[in-house]
VMD Tcl script that builds the backbone (N, CA, C; Angstrom):
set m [mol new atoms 489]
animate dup $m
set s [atomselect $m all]
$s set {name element resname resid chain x y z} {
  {N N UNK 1 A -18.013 -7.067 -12.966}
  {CA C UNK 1 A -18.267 -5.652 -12.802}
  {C C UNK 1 A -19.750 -5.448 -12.636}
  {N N UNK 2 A -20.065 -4.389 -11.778}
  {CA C UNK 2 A -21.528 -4.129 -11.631}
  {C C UNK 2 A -21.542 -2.427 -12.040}
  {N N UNK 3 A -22.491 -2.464 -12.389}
  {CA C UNK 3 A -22.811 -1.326 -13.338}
  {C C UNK 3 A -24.015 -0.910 -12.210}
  {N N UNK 4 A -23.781 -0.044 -10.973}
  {CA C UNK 4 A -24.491 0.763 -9.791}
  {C C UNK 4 A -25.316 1.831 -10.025}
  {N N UNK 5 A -26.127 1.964 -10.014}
  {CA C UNK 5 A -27.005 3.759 -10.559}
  {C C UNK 5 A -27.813 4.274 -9.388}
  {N N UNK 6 A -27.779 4.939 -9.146}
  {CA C UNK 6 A -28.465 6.158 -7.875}
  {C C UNK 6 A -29.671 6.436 -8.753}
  {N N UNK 7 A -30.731 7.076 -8.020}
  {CA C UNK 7 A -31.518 7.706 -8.717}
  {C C UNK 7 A -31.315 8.858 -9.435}
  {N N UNK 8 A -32.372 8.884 -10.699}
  {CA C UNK 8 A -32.117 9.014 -12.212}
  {C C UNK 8 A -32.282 10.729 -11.079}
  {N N UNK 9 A -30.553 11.567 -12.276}
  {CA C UNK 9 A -30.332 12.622 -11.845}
  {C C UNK 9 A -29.249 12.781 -10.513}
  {N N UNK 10 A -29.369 11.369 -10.174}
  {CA C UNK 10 A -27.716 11.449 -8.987}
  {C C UNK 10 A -26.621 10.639 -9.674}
  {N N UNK 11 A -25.525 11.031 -8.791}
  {CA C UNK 11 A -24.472 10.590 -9.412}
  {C C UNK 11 A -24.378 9.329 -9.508}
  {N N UNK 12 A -23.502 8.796 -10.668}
  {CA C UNK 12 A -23.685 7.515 -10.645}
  {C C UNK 12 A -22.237 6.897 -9.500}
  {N N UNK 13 A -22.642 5.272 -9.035}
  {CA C UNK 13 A -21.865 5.206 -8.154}
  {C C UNK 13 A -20.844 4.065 -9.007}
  {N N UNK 14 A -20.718 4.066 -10.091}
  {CA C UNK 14 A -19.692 2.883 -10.659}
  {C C UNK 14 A -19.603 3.215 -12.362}
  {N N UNK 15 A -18.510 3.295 -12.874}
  {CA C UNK 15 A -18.710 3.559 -13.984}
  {C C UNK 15 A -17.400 3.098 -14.318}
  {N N UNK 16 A -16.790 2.199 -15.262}
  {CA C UNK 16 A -15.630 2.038 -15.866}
  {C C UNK 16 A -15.709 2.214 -16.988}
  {N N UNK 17 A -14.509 3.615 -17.480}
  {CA C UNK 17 A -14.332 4.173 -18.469}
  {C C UNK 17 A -12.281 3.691 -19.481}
  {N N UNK 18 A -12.843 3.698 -20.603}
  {CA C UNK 18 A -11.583 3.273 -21.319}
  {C C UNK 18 A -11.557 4.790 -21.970}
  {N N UNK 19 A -9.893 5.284 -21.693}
  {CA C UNK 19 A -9.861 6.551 -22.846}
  {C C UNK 19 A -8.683 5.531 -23.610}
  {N N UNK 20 A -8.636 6.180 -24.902}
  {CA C UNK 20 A -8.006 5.916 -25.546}
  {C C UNK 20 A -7.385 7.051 -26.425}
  {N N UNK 21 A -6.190 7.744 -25.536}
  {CA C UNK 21 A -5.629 8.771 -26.192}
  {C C UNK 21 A -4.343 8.734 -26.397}
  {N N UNK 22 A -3.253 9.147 -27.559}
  {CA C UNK 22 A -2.073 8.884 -27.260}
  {C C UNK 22 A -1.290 10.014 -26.787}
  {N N UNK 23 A -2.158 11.053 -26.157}
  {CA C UNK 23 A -1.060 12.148 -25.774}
  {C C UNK 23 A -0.978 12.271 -24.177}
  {N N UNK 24 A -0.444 11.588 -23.279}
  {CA C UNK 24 A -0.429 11.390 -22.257}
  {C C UNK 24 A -0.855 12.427 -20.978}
  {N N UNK 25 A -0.350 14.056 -21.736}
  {CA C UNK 25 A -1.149 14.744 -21.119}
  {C C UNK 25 A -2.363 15.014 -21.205}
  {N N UNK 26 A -3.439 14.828 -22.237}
  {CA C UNK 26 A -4.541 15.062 -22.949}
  {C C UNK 26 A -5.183 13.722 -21.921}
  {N N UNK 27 A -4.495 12.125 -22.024}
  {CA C UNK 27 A -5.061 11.484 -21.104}
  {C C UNK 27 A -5.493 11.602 -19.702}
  {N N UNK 28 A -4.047 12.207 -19.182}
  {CA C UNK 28 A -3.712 12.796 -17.461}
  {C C UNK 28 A -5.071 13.555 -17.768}
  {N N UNK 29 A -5.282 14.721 -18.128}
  {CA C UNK 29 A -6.214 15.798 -18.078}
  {C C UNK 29 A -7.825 15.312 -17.580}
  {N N UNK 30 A -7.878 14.248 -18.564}
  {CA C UNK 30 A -9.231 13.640 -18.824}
  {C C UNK 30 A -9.517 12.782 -17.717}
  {N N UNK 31 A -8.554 12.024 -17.253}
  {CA C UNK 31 A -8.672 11.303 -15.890}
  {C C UNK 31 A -9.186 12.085 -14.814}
  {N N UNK 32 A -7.916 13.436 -14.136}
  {CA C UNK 32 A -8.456 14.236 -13.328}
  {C C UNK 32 A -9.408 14.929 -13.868}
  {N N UNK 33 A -10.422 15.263 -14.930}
  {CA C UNK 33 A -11.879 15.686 -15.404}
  {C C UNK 33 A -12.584 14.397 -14.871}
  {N N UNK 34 A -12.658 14.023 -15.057}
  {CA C UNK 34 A -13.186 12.646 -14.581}
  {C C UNK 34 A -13.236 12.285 -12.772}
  {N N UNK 35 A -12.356 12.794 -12.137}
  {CA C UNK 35 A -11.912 12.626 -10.968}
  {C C UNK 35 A -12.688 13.860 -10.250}
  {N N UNK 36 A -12.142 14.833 -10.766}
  {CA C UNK 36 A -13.242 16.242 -10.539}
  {C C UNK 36 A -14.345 16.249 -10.388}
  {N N UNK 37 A -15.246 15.423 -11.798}
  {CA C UNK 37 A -16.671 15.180 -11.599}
  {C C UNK 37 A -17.124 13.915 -10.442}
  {N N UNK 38 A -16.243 13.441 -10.018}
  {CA C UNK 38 A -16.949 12.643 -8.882}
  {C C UNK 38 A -16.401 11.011 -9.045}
  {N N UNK 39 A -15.765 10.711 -10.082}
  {CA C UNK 39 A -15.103 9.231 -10.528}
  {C C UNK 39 A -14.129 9.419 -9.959}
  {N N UNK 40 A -13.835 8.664 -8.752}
  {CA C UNK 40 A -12.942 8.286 -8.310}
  {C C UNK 40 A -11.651 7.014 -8.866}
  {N N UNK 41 A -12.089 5.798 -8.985}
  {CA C UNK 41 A -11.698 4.943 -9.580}
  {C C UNK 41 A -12.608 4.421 -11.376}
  {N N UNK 42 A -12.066 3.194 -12.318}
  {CA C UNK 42 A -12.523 2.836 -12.826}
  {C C UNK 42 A -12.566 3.408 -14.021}
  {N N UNK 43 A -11.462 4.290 -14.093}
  {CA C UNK 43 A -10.851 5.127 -15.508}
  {C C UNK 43 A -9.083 4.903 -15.986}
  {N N UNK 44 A -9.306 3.766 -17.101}
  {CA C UNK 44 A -7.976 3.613 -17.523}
  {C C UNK 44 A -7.821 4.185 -18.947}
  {N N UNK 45 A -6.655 4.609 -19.293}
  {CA C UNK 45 A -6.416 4.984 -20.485}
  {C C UNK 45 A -4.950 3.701 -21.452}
  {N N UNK 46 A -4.842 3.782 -22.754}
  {CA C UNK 46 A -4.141 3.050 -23.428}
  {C C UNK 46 A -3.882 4.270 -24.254}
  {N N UNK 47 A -2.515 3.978 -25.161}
  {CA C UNK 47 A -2.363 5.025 -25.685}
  {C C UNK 47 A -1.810 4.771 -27.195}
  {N N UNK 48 A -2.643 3.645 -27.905}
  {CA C UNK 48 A -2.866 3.516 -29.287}
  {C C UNK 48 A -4.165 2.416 -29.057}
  {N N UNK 49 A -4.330 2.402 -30.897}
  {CA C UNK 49 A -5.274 1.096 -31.602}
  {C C UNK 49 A -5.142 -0.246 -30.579}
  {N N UNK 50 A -3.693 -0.760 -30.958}
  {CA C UNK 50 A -3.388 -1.648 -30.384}
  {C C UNK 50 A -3.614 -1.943 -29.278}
  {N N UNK 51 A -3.408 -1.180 -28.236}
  {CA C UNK 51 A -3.798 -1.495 -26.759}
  {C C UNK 51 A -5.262 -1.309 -26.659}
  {N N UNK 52 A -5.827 -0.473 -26.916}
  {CA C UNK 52 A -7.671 -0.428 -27.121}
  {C C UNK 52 A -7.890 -1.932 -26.597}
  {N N UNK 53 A -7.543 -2.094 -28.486}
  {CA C UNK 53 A -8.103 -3.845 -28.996}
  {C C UNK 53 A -7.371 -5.159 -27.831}
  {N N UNK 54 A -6.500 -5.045 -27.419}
  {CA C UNK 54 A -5.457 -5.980 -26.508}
  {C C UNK 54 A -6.687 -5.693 -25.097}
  {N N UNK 55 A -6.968 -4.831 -24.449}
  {CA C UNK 55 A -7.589 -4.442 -23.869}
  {C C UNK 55 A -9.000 -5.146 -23.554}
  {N N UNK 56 A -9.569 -4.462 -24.968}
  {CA C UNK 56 A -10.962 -5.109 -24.758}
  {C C UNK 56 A -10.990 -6.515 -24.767}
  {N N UNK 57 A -9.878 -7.039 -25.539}
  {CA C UNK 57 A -9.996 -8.902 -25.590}
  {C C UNK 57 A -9.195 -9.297 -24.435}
  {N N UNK 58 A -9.173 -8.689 -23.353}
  {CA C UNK 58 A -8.191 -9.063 -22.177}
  {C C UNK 58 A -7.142 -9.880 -22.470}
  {N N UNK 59 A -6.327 -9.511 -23.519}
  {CA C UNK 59 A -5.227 -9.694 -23.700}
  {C C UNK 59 A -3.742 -9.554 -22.486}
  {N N UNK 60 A -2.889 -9.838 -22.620}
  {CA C UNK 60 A -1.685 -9.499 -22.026}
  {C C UNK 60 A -2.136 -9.071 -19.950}
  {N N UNK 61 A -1.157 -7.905 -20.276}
  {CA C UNK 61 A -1.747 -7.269 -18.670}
  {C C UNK 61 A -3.003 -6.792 -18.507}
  {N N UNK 62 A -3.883 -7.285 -19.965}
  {CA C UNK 62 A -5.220 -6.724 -19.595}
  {C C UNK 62 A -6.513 -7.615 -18.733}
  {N N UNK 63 A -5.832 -9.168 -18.593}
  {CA C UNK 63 A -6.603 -10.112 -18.336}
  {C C UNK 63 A -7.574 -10.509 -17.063}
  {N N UNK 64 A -7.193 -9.112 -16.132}
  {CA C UNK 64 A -7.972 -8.836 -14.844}
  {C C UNK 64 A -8.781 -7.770 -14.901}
  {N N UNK 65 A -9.044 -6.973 -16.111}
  {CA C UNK 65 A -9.462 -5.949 -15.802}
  {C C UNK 65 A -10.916 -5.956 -16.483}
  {N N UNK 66 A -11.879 -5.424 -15.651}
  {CA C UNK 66 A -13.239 -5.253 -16.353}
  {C C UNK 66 A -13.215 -4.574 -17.818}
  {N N UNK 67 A -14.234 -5.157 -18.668}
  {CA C UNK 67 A -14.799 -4.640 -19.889}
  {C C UNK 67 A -15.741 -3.311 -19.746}
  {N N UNK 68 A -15.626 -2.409 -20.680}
  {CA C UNK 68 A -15.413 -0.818 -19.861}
  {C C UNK 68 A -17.013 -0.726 -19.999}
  {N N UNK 69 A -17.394 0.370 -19.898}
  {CA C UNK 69 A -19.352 0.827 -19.767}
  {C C UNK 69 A -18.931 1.724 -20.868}
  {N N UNK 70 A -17.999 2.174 -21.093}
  {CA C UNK 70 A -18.104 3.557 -22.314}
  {C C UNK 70 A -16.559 3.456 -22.566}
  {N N UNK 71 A -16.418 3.882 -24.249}
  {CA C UNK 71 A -15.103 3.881 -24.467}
  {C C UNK 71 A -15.235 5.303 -25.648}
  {N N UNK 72 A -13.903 6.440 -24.483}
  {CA C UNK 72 A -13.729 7.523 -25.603}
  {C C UNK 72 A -12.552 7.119 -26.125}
  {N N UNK 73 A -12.658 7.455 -27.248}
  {CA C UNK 73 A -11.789 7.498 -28.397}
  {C C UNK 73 A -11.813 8.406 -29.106}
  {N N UNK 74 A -10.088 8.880 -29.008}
  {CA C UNK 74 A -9.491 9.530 -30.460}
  {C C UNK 74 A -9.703 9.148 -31.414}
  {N N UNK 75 A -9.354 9.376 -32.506}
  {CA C UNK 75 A -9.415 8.911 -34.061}
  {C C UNK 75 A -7.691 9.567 -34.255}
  {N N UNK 76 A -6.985 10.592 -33.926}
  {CA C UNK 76 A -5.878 10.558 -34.260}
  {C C UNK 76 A -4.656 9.508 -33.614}
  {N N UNK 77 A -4.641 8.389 -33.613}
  {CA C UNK 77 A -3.926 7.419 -32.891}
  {C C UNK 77 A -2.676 6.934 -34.109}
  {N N UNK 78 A -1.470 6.197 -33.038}
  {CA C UNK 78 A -0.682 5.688 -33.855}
  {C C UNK 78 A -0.909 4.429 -34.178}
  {N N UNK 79 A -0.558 3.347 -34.963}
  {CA C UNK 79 A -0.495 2.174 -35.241}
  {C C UNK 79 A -1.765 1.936 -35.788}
  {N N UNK 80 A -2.858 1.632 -34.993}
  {CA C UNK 80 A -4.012 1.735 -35.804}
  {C C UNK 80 A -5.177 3.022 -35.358}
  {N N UNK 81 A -5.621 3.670 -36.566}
  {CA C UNK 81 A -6.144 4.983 -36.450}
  {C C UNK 81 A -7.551 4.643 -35.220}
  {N N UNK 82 A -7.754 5.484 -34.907}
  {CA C UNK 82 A -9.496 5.495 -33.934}
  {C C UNK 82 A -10.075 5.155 -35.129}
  {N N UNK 83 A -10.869 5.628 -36.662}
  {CA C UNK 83 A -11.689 4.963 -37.019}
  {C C UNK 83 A -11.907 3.479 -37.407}
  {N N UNK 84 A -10.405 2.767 -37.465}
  {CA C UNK 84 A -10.210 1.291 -37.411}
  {C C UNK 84 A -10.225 0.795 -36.153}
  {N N UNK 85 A -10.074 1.591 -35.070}
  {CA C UNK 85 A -10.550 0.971 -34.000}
  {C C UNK 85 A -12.262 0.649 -33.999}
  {N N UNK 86 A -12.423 1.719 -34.326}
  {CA C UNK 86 A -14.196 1.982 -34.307}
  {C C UNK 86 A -14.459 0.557 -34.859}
  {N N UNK 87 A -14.254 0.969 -36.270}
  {CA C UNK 87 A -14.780 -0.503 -37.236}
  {C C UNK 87 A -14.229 -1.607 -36.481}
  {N N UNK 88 A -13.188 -2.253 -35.795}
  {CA C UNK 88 A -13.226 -3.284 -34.999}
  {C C UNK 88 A -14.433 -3.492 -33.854}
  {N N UNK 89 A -14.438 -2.672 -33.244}
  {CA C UNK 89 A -15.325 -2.719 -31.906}
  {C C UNK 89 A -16.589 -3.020 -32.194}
  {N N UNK 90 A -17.582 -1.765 -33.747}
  {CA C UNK 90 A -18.533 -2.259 -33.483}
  {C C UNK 90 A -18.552 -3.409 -34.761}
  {N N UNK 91 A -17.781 -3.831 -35.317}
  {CA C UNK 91 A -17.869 -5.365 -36.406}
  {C C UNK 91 A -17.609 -6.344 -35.657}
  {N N UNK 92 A -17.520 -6.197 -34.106}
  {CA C UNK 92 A -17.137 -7.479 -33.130}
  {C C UNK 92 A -18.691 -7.566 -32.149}
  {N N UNK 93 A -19.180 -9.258 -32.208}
  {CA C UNK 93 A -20.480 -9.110 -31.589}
  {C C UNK 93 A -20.545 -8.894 -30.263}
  {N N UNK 94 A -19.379 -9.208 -29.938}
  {CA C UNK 94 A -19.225 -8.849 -28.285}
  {C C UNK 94 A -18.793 -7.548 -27.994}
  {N N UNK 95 A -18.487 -6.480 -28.623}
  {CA C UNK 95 A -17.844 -5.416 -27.971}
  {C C UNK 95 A -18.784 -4.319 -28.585}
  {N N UNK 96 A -19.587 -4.760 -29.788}
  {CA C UNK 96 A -20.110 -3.425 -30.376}
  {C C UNK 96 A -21.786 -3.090 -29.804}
  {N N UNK 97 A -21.834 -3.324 -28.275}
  {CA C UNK 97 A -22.904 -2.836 -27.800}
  {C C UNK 97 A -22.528 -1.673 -26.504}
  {N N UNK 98 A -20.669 -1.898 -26.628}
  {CA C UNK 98 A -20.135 -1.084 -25.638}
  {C C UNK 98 A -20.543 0.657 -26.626}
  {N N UNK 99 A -20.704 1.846 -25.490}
  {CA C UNK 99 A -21.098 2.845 -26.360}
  {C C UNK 99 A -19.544 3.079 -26.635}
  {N N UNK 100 A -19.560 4.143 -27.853}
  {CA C UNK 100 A -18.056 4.579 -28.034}
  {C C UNK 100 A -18.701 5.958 -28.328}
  {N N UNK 101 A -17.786 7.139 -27.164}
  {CA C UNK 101 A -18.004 8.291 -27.962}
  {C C UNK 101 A -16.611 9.292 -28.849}
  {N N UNK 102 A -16.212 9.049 -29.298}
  {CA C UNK 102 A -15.089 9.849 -30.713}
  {C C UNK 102 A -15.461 11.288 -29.909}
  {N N UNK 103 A -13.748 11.394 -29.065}
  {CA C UNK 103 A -13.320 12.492 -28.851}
  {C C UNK 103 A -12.034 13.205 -30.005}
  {N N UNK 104 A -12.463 14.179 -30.853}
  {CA C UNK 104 A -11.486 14.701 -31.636}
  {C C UNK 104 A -11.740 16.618 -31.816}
  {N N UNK 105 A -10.420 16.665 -31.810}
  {CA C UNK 105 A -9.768 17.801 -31.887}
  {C C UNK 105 A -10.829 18.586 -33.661}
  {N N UNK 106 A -10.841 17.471 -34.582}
  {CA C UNK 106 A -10.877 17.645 -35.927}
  {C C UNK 106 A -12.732 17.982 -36.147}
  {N N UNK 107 A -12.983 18.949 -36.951}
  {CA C UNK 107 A -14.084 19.143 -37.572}
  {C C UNK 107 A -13.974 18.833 -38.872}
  {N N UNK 108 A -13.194 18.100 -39.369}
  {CA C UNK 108 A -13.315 17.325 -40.416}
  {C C UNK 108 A -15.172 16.781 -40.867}
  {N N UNK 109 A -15.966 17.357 -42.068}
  {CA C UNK 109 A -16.912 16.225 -42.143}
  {C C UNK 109 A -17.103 15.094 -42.677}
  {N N UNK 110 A -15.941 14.687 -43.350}
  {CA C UNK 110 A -15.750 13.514 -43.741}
  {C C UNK 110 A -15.538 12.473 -42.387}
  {N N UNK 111 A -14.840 12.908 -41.984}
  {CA C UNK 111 A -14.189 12.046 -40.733}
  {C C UNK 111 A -15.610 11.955 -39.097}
  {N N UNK 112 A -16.892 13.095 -39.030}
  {CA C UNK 112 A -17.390 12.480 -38.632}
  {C C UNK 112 A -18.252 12.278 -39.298}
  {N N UNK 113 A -18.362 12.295 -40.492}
  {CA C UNK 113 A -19.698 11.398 -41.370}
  {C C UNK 113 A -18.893 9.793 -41.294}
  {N N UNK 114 A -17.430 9.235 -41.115}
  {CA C UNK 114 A -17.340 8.373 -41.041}
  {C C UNK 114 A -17.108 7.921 -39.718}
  {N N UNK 115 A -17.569 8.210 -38.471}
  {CA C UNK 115 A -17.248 8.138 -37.329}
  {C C UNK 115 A -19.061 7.280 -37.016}
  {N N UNK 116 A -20.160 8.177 -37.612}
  {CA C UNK 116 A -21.089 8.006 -37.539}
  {C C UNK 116 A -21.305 6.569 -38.291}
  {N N UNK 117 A -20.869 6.281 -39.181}
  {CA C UNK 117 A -21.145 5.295 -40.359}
  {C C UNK 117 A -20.532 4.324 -39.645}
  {N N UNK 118 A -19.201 4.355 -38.997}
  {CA C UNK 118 A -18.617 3.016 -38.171}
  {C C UNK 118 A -19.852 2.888 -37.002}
  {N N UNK 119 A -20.673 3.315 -36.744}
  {CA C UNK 119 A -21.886 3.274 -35.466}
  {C C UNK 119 A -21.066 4.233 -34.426}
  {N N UNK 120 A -20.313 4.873 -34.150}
  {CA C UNK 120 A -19.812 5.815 -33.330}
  {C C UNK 120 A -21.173 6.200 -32.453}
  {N N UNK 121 A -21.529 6.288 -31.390}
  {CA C UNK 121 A -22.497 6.767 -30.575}
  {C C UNK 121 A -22.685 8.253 -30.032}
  {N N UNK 122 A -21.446 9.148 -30.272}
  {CA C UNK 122 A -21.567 10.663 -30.677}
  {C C UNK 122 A -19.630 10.932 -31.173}
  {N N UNK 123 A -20.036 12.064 -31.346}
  {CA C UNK 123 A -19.080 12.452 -32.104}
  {C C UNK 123 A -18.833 13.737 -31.543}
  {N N UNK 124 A -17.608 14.192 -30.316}
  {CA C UNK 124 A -18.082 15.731 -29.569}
  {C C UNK 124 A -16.053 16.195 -30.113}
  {N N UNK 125 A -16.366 17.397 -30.385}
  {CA C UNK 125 A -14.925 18.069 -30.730}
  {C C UNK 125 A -14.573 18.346 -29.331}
  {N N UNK 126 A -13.333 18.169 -29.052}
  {CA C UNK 126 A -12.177 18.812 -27.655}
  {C C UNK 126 A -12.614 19.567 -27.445}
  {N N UNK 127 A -12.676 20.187 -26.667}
  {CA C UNK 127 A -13.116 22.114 -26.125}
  {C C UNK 127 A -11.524 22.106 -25.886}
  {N N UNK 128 A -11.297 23.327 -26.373}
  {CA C UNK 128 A -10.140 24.535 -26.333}
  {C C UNK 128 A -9.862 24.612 -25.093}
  {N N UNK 129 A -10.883 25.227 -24.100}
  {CA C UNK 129 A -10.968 25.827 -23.326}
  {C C UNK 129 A -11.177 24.650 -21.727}
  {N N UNK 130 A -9.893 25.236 -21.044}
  {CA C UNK 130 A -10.164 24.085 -19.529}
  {C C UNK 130 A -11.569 24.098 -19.160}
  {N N UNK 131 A -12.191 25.226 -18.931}
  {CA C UNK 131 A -13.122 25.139 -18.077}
  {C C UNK 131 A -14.514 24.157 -18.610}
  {N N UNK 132 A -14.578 24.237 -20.122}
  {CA C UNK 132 A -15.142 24.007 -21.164}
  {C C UNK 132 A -14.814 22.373 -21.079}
  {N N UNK 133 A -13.488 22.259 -21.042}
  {CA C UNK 133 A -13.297 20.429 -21.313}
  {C C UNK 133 A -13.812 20.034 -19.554}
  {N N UNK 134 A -13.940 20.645 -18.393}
  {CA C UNK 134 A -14.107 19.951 -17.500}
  {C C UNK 134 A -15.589 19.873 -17.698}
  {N N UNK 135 A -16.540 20.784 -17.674}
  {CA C UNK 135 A -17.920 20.550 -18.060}
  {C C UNK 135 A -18.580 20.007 -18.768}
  {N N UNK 136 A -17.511 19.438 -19.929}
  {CA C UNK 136 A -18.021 18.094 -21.012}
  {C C UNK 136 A -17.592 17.129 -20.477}
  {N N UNK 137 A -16.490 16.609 -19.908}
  {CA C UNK 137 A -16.407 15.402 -18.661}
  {C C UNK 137 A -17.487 14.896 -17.621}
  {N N UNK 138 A -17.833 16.422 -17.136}
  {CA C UNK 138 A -18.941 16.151 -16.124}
  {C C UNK 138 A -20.030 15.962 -16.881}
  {N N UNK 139 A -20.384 16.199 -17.753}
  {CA C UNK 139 A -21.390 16.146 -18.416}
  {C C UNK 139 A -21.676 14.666 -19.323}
  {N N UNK 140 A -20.608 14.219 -19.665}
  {CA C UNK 140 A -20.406 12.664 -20.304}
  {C C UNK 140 A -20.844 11.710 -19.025}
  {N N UNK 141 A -19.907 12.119 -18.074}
  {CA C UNK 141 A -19.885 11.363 -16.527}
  {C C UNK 141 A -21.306 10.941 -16.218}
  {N N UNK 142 A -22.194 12.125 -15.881}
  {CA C UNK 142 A -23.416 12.197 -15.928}
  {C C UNK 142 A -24.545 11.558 -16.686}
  {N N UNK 143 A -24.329 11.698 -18.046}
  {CA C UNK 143 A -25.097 10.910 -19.150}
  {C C UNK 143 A -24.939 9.731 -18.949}
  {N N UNK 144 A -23.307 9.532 -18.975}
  {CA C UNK 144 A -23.602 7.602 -19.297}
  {C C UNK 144 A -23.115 7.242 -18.342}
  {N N UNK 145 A -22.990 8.185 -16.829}
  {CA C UNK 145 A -23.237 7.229 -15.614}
  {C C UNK 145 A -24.215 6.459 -14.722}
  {N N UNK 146 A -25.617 7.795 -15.275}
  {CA C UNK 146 A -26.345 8.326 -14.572}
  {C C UNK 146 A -28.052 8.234 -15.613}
  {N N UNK 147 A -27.767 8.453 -16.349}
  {CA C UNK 147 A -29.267 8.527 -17.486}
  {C C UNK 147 A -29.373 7.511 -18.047}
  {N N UNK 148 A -28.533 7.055 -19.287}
  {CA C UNK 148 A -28.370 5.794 -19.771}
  {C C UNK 148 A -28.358 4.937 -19.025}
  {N N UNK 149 A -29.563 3.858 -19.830}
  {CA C UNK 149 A -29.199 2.155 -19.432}
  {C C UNK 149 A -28.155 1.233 -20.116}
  {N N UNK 150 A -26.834 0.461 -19.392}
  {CA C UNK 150 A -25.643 0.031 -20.308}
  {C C UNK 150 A -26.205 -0.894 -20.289}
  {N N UNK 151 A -25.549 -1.643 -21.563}
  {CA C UNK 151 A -25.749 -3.269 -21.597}
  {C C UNK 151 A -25.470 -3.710 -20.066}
  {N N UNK 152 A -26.022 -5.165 -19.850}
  {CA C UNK 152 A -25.192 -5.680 -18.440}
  {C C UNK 152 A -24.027 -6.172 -18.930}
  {N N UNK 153 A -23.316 -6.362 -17.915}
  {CA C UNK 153 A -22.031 -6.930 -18.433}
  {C C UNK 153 A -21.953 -8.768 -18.586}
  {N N UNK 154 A -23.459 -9.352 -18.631}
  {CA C UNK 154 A -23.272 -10.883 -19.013}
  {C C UNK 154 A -22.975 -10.254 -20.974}
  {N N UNK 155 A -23.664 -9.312 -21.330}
  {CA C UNK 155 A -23.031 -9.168 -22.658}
  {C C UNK 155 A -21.955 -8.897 -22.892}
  {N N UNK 156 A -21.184 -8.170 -22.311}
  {CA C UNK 156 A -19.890 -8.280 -22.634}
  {C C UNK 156 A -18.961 -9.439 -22.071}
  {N N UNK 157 A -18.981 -10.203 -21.257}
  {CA C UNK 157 A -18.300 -11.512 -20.976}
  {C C UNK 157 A -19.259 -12.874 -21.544}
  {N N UNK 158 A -20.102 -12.644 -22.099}
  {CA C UNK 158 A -20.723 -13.885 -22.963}
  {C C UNK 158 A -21.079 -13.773 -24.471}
  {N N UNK 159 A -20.713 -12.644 -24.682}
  {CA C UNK 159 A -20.696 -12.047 -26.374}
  {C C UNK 159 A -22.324 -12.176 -26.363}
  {N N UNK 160 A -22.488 -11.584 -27.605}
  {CA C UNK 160 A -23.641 -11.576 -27.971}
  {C C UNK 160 A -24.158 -12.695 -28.269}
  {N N UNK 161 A -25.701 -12.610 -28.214}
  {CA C UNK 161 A -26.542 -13.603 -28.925}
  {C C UNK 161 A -25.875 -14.179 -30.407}
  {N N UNK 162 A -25.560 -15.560 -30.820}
  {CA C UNK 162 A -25.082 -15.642 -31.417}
  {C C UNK 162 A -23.803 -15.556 -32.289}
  {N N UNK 163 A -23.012 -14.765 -31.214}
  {CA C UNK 163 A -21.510 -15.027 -31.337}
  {C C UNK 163 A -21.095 -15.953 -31.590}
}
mol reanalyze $m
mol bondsrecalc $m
mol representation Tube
mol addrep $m
């Protein structure tokens, strides 16, 4: 995977995104937000813990597919919750330089004082409102397509220093 950038303030031209939601319409939604803002390809979703993690270790049907540039995550998931996903991803030396941003419904402050504490890289509540969730898409799209520098991806297919 190559990680492409236009100049700082244009769109970015490559970005592979992991959602990880289990409500299939909430996923659908986020894809076409995503599609809207200008991502055409390079947005897959899974729809628990389990597949996340199967995923990132190119497990199963995951064994062709690039290691993502950004991974949103729920925290309300079945089998294993988003914040045990969290604590996997970043307690793994190879995966915990991927950013993760914790998409939740919940203003819980326990839950993002522990979102933050797993290294979570932001923590943004759902918007209610369509127009509202497409402008935080475009706006994520933008940040970590387009502003941010990602790891390269020899870190994520050679683990970290010292793995």
């Amino acid at each position: 995977m190559e990680n492409v950038r236009q100049d700082p303030g244009g769109s970015p031209d490559r970005l592979d995104v992991l959602i990880v939601e289990n409500d299939p319409a909430a996923a659908r939604l986020t894809k076409e937000a995503f599609r809207e803002a200008g991502l055409m390809e390079g947005v897959l979703s899974v729809r628990d813990g389990d597949e996340a993690l199967a995923y990132l270790r190119r497990e199963q049907q995951y064994k062709e597919h690039p290691h993502p540039d950004v991974i949103f995550l729920d925290l309300h998931l079945p089998k294993k919750s988003g914040l045990e996903v969290l604590n996997e991803i970043k307690s793994n030396a190879q995966f915990k330089v991927i950013p993760v941003v914790v998409v939740s419904g919940s203003a819980d402050p326990s839950e993002i004082r522990k979102a933050y504490e797993l290294h979570a890289n932001c923590y943004i509540r759902k918007p209610d409102d369509l127009h509202q969730f497409l402008r935080f898409i475009a706006a994520c799209y933008e940040f970590w397509g387009a502003v941010v520098e990602l790891p390269p991806e020899s870190e994520l297919v050679n683990g970290a220093a010292g793995a």
